[in-house]
Every structure is written in C-alpha cells, then in structure tokens.
N, C-alpha and C positions, 0 to 999 in steps of 0.2 A: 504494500500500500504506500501509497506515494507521500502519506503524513508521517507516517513511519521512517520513512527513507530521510524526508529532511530534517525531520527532528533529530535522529541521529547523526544527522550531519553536521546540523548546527551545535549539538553539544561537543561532537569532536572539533568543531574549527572554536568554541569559544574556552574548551578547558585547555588546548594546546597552543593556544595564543589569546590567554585572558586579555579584555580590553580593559581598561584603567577605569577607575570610578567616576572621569568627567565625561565616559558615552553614554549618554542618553536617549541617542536613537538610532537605529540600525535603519539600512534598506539592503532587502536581496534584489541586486541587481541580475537583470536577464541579459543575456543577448545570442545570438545564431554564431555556433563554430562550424568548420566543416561536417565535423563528427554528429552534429546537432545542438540541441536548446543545450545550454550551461546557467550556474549561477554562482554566484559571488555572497559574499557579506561586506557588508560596510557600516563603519558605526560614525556617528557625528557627537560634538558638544555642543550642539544647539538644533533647534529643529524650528523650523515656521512652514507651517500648516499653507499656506499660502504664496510660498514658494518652493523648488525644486535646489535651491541653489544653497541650498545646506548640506546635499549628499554630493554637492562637485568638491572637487579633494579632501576627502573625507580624511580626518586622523587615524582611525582605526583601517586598516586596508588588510587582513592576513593575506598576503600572496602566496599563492602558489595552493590555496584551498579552496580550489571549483568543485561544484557538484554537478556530475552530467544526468542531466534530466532523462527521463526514458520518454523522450517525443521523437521521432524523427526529423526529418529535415523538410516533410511536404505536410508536415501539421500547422494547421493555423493558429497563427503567434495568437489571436484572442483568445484563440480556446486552451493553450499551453499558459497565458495569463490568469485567467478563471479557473485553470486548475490549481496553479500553483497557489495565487489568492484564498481559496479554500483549503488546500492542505497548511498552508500557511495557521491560518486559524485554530485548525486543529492541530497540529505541531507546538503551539503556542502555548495550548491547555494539557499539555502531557507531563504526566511527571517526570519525564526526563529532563524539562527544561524548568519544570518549577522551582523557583528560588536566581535562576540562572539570570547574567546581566538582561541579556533579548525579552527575558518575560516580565523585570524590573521598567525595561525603557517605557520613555514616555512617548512614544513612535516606533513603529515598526512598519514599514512600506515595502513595495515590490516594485517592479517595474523593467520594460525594459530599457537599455540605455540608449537606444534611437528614438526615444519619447513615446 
C-alpha cells in the first residue's frame, strides 16, 4: 500500500538525517525521472500559506533520499498527485510517524516542482 510505503520512507529519511528544531514545514516534492514519478523531502523555517516561495531553497534538503513512486511514466501527473495527496494523509496518522518532526510541523504540502 502506497501509505505504507511513504510512511516508511519518511521515517527513514527523517531518523537518518534528523532536521533541527527551527523546520516547521516540510513539502514532498514531485517530479518525472526517466525511470518515472520520484519524491523528495524538504523542510522550511517559515511557511506562508499564501505563497510557494518558502519551499524555494529550502534549509533542510536530505540528498540523495528519493523515493521512487510505483506510477509509471504514461500515468497522469493529476492522478499520481491525488494519490500521493491521500497516502500522504494517511502516512501522517500512522504511528510510525507519530511524535516525528513531519507530524509536529505546522505545514506539510506536496507538489510537483513544475507547478
């Protein structure tokens, strides 16, 4: 199950690269590799709800921690959006992230990176 999958991904990229106590908001960035859908983590010290321009050079960055999505390459980015959205959610409510900085923040968004 695809909430399964990111939950334990995000607890491996947040126990193996703790982010420091001034991230307050995370976004899992989307975008198309050859290979297909990937995603990212990013965390910010500030968040406005009203712009986008708080997850551009984000402080927290773990590189080299993608998750490759199980969509292929001829799936529709809205529908790989809406799902990740929803596993999302429930990833969030799991006790593997309970207590965890991502289920402390005051923001948690998706998205992909070509808007």
């Amino acid at each position: 199950m695809l909430s399964s999958q990111l939950a334990a991904w995000l607890a491996e990229v947040l126990t193996s690269v703790p982010p420091d106590h001034s991230i307050v908001a995370f976004n899992i960035g989307l975008f198309q590799a050859e290979s297909g859908y990937c995603a990212y983590l990013s965390g910010a010290s500030e968040f406005d709800a009203n712009s986008n321009e708080w997850a551009v050079s984000p402080p927290y960055f773990p590189r080299a921690h993608y998750f490759s999505l199980p969509f292929g390459q001829s799936e529709d980015w809205q529908a790989v959006l809406a799902q990740i959205q929803n596993a999302l959610v429930i990833s969030l409510a799991t006790p593997q992230l309970a207590g965890s900085a991502i289920a402390r923040a005051h923001a948690v968004t998706t998205g992909f990176d070509d808007g």
